[in-house]
C-alpha positions in Angstrom: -78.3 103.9 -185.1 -75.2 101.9 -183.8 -75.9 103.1 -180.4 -79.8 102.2 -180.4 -78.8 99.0 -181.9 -76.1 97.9 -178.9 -78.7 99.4 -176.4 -81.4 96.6 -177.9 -79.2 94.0 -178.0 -77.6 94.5 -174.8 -81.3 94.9 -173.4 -82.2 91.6 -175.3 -79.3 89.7 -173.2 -80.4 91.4 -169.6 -83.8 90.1 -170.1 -83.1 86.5 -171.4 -81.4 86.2 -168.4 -83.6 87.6 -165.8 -86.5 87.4 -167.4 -87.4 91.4 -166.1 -89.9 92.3 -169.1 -92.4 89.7 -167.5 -92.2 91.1 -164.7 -92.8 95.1 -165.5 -95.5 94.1 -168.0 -98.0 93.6 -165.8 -97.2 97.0 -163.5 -96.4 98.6 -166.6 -100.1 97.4 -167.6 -101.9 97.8 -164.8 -105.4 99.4 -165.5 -106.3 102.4 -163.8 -109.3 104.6 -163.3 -110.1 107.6 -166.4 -108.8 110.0 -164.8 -106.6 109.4 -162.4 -102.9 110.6 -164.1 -102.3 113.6 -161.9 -105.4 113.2 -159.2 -102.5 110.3 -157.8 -99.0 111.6 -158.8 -98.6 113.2 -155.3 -98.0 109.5 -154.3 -95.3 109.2 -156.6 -93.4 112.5 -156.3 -93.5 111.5 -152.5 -91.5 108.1 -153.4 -89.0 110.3 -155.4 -88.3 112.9 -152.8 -87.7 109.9 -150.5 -85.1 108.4 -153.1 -83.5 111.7 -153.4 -83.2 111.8 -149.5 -81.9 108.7 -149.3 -79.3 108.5 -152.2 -77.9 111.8 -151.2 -77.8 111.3 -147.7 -76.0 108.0 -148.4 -73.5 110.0 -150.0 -73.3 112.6 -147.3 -72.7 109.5 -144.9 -69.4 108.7 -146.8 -67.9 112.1 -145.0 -70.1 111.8 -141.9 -68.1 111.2 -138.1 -70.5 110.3 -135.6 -69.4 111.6 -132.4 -70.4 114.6 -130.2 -67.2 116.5 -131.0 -66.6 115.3 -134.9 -70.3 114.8 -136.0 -70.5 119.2 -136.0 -66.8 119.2 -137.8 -67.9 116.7 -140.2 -71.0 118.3 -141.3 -69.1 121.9 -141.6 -66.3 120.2 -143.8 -68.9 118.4 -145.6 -70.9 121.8 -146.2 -67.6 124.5 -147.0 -64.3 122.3 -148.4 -65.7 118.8 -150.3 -66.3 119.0 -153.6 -70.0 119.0 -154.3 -70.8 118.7 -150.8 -72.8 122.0 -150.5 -74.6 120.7 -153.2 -75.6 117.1 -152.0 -76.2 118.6 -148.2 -78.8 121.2 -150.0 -80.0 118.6 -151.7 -80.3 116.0 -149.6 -82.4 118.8 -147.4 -84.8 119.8 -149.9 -85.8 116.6 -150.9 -86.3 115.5 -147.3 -88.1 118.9 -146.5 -90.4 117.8 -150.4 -90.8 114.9 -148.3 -92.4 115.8 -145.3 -95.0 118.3 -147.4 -95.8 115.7 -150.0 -96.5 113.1 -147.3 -99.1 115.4 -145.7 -100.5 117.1 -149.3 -100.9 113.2 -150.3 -102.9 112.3 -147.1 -104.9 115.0 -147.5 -105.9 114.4 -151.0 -106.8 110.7 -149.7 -108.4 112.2 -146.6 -110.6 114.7 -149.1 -111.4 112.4 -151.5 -112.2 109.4 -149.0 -110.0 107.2 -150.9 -109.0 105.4 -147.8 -112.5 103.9 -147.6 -113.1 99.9 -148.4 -111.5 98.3 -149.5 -108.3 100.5 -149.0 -108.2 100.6 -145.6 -104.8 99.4 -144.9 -103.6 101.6 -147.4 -104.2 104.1 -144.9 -102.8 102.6 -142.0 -99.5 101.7 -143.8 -99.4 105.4 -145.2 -100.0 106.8 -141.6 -97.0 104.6 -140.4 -94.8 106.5 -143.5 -95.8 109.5 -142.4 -94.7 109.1 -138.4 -91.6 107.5 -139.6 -90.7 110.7 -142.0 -91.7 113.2 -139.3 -89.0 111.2 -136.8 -86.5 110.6 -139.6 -86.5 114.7 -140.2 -85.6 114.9 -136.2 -83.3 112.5 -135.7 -81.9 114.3 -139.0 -82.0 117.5 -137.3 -79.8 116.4 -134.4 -77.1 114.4 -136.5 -75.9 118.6 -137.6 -75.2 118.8 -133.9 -75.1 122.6 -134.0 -76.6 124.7 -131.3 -80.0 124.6 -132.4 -80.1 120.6 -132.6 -78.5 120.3 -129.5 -80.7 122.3 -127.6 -83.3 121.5 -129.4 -83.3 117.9 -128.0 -82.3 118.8 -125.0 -85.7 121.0 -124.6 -87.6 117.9 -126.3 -86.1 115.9 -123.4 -87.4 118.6 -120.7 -90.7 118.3 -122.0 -90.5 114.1 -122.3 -88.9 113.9 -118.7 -91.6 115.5 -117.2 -94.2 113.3 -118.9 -95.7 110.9 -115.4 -94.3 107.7 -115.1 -93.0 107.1 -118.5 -90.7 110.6 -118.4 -87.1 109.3 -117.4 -87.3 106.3 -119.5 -88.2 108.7 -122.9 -85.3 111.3 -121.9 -82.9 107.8 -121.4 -84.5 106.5 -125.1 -83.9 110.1 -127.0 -80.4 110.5 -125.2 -78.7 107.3 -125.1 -78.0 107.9 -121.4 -78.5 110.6 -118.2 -76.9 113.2 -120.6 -76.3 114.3 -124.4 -73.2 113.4 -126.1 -71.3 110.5 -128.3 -73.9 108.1 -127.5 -76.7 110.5 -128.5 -75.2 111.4 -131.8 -74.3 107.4 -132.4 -78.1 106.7 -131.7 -79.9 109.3 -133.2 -77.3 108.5 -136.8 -78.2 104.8 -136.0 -82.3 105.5 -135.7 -82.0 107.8 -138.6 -79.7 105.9 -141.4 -80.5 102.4 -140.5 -84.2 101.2 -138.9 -86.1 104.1 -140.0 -85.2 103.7 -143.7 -85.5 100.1 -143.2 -88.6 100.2 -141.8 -89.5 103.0 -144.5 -88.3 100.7 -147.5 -90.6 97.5 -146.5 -93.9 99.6 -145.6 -93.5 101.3 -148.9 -92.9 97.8 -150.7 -96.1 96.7 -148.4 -98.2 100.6 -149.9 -97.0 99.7 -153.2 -98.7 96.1 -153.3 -101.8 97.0 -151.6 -102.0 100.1 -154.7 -101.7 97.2 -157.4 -103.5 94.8 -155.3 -106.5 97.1 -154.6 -106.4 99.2 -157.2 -105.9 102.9 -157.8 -109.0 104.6 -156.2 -111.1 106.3 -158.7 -112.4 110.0 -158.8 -115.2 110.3 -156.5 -118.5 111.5 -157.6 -121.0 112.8 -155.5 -124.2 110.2 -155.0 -122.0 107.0 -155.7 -120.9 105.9 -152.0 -118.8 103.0 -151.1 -121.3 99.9 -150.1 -118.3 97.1 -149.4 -120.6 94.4 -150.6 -120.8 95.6 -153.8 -117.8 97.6 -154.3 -115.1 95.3 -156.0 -117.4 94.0 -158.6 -118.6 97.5 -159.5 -114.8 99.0 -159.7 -113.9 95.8 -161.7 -117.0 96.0 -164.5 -115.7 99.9 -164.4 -112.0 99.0 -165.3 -113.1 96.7 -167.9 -115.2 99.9 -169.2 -113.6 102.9 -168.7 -110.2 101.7 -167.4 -106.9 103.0 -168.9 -102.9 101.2 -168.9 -101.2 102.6 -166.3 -98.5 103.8 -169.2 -98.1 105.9 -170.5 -101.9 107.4 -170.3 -101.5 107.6 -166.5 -97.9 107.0 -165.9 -96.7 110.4 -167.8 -97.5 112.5 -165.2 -95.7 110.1 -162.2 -92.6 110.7 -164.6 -93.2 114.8 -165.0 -94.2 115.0 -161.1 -90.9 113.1 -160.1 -88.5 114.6 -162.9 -89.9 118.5 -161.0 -89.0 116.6 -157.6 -85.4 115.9 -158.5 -84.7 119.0 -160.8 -86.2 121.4 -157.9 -83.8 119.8 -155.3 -81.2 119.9 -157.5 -81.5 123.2 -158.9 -82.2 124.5 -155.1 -79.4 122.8 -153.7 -77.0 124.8 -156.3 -78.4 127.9 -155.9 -79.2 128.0 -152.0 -77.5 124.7 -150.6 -78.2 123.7 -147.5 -79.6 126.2 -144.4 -76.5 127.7 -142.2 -75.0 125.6 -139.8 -75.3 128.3 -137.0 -72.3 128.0 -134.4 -71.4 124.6 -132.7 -72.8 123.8 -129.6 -72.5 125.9 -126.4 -73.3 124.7 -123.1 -74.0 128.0 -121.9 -76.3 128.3 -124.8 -74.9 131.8 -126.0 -74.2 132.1 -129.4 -77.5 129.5 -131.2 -80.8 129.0 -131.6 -83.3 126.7 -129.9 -85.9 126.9 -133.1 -86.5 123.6 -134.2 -86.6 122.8 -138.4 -89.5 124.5 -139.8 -91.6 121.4 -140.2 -92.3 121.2 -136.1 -91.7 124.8 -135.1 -95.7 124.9 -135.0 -95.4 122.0 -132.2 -92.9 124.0 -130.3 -95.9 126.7 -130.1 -98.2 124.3 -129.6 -96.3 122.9 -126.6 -94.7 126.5 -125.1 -98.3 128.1 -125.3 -100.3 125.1 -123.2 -100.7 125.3 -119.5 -98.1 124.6 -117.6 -98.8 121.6 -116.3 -100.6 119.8 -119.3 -97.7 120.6 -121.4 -95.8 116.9 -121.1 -99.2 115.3 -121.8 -99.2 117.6 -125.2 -95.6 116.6 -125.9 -96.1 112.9 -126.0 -100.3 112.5 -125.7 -101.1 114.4 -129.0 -99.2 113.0 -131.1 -100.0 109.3 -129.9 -103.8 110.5 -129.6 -103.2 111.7 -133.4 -101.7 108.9 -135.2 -104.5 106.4 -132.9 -107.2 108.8 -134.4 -105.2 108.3 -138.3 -105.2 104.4 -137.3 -108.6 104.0 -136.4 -110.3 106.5 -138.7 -110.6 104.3 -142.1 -111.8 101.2 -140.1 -114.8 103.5 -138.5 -115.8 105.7 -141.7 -115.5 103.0 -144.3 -118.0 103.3 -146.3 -120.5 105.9 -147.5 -120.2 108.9 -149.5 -116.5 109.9 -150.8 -117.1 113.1 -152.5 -115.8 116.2 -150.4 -119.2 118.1 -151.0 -121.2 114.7 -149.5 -118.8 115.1 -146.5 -118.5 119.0 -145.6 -116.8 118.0 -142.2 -113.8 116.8 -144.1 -112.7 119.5 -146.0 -113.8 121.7 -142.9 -111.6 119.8 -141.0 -108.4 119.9 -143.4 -108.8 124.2 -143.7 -109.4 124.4 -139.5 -106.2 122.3 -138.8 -104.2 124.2 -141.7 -105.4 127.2 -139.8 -103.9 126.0 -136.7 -101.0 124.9 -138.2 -100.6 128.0 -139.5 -101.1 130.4 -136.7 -98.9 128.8 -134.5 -96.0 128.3 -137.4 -96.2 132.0 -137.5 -96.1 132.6 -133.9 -93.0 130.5 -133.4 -91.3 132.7 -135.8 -92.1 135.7 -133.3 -91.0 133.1 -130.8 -91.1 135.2 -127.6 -89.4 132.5 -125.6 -86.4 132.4 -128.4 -83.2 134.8 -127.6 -83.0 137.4 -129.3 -79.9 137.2 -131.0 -79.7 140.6 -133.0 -79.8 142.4 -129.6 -77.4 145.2 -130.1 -75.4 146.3 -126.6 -76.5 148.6 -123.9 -76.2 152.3 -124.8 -74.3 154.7 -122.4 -77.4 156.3 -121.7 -78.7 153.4 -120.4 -75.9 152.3 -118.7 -74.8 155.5 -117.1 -71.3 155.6 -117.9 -69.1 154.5 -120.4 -66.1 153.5 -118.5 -65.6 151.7 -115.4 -67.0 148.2 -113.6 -70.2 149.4 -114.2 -69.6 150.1 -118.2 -67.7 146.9 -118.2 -70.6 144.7 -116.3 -72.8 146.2 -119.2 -70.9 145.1 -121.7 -70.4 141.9 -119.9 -74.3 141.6 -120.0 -74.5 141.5 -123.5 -71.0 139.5 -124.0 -72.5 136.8 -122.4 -75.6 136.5 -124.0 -77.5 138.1 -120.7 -79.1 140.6 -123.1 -80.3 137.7 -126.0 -83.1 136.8 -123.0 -83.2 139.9 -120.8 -84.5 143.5 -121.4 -83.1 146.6 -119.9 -84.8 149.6 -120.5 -86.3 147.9 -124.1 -82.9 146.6 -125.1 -82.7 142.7 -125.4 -85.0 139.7 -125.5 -88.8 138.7 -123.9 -87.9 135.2 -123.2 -86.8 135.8 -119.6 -87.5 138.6 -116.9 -87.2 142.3 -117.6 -83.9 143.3 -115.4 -84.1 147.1 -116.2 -85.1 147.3 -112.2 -84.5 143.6 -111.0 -82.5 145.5 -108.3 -85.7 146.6 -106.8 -86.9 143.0 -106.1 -83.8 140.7 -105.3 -81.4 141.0 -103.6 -77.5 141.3 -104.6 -77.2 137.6 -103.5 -80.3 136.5 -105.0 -79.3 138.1 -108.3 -75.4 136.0 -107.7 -77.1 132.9 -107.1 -79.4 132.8 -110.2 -76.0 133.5 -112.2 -73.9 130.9 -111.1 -76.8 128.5 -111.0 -78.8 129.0 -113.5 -82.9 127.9 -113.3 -85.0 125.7 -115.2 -84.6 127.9 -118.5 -81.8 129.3 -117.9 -77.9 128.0 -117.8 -75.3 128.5 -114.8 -72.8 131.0 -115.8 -70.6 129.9 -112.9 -68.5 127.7 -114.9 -67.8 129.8 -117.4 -67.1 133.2 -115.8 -64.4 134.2 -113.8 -64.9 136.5 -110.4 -63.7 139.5 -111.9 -66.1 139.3 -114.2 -69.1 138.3 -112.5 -68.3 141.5 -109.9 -68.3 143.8 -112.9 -71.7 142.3 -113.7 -73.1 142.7 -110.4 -72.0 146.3 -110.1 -74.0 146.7 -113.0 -77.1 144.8 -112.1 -76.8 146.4 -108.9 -77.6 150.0 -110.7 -80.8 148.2 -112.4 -83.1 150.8 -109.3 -86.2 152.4 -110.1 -85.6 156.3 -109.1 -87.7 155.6 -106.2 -85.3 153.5 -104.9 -87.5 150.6 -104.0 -85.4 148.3 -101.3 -86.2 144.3 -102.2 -86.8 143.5 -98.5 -90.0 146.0 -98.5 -91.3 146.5 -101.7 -93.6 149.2 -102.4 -95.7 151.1 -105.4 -93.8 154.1 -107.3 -94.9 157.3 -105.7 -98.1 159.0 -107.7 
């Protein structure tokens, strides 16, 4: 009793002085639709997962160096040696992962229910904004673990930007912080991603919260009521004075359950799984990562490696501008009318076709035939031919040096580049050298980082890579019948 007794008397003083119960009273009684307590919680575990994010990546920014060479060093010691720090970085991932799938479930649920009809329109458009802003606060995320995937990651973002017409070098110069990745990428994408996009996050959500109490919580839809704009506030008014409920605790009990499973999931994830692996820092020559992006755009990457070749920078940078000028524009052109989902089949049509997309290419990119193959296991003697020698040696070079993670030979290694088992039938030996030491669009010279002995083992090797028919390069012809 001693305790409850300072608590009200030390809550007594806070309040005389600030004056804080006159200002929760009202929100705290704020009518609401019947209804309504878990039809609009989504919108609240969203604003939890985004405080998680937040607090814990603040404390995550304590440890963090930004730099090209400490930011990866950081993050490791942050991940394996501070205390708790496993915890917060799993955390602080889950919560922004909840994030990004709240965001869309809750935009669906207003897309379904046409709850971003009159006069809620610029709820909408805020909400759209939030939703841009979280998908380029999880990149810019992404790239601050400057491991291999992140790195080449962006650097494969900024091959598909730079080839966009016109606008191309200026995006690969705004994503890189210069003609190249390094220190200045890291300090910008940190700076994007801990300072303006929060801000920017923090004042839209103030301006979504406002336009919800100014506005109203949107009500249940039911089929043969539409929205008629002329008539609407009075009706939804006459119906709060009806049927309309405090906020708390009818409503407001199941914002508190929805955000207390937001926390204790990310919590209670981030002890038992932590954060995913860090993967191996970046390589140059690309031979020891991953170029997957995070799971919340590997669909794009599908999306964007599957189109035509040459409409593939429109889709980089067109479809998600066409996309969010669609979200924009859609409340101000369907706002009024019917809101129930079964007076509107197109809607929920539309939500299940684009889940469907969604979804096949999510899947694909997890087959990802343009990804290494990174659990390629080295050339067998029977393949090779030999088990000593150059030749043994330029096999085991082939695999060494990540040759084999994007090559086949004889169905051992990766799709994503050319099958070499006879590449010796159509180049020649100094075609084969100067694709190694230069490299080509997708692929990275190995001239730096090999020395002559070893790129003459590897050539004796590719130079067995014949059919048994012996097919010379300079006049190719078909295998004998």
């Amino acid at each position: 009793m001693l305790g409850l007794d300072l608590a009200r008397r030390a809550w007594e003083w806070f309040d005389s002085r600030t004056e804080f119960s006159r200002l929760i009273g009202p929100l705290i009684q704020f009518r609401v639709p019947p209804r309504t307590s878990w039809y609009s919680a989504l919108g609240s575990m969203t604003l939890t997962a985004f405080l998680v994010s937040t607090v814990t990546g603040m404390l995550l920014g304590l440890l963090y160096v930004s730099g090209s060479g400490p930011a990866e060093a950081s993050i490791r010691f942050i991940s394996y040696t501070a205390p708790l720090g496993g915890v917060i970085r799993g955390m602080h991932w889950f919560s922004s992962s909840a994030l990004i799938m709240l965001v869309a479930f809750h935009a669906i649920r207003v897309y379904l229910t046409g709850s971003y009809k009159f006069p809620r329109e610029l709820n909408w458009v805020v909400g759209a904004l939030l939703m841009f802003l979280v998908i380029t606060n999880g990149f810019t995320g992404m790239v601050l673990r400057w491991n291999q995937a992140a790195v080449w990651s962006t650097l494969i973002g900024v091959g598909f930007a730079g080839r966009v017409p016109w606008i191309g070098h200026y995006l690969g110069y705004l994503i890189l912080g210069g003609q190249t990745f390094g220190g200045a990428t890291v300090s910008r994408m940190f700076a994007v991603h801990v300072f303006f996009v929060p801000a920017l996050m923090f004042l839209l959500i103030g301006a979504h919260l406002y336009l919800v109490y100014a506005n109203g919580l949107s009500e249940r839809p039911e089929a043969g009521r539409p929205v008629e704009p002329k008539m609407y506030r009075n009706w939804y008014r006459e119906m709060l004075n009806r049927e309309g409920v405090p906020f708390w605790p009818e409503a407001g009990w199941a914002h508190v359950v929805g955000s207390f499973a937001v926390v204790a999931t990310s919590l209670a994830l981030g002890i038992l799984w932590g954060a995913p692996k860090l993967g191996n820092p970046p390589d140059p020559a690309m031979l020891h990562g991953t170029t997957k992006p995070d799971w919340f755009l590997m669909w794009y990457e599908s999306l964007v490696v599957l189109a035509p070749k040459g409409l593939y920078p429109y889709i980089f940078v067109g479809l998600p501008i066409a996309f969010f000028l669609l979200m924009v524009s859609f409340p101000f052109l369907f706002n009024k009318g019917e809101r129930h989902p079964l007076r509107r089949p197109w809607a929920p049509a539309s939500v299940l076709a684009a889940c469907l997309i969604v979804g096949v290419l999510w899947l694909w990119d997890i087959r990802a035939p343009w990804v290494p193959r990174f659990d390629a296991p080295p050339l067998p003697a029977s393949v090779v031919g030999t088990a000593t020698g150059r030749i043994a040696r330029g096999a085991a070079l082939f695999h060494d040096k990540g040759c084999e993670l994007c090559h086949a030979i004889a169905g051992y290694g990766g799709i994503r580049g050319p099958d070499l088992t006879n590449v010796a039938n159509r180049l020649t030996m100094n075609q084969i050298q100067w694709r190694i030491i230069n490299g080509s669009p997708t692929m990275p010279p190995y001239g730096p980082i090999m020395t002559g002995t070893e790129l003459d083992d590897l050539m004796s090797f590719l130079e067995t890579r014949k059919a048994p028919w012996g097919v010379s390069p300079a006049s190719p012809s078909p295998p004998p019948k």
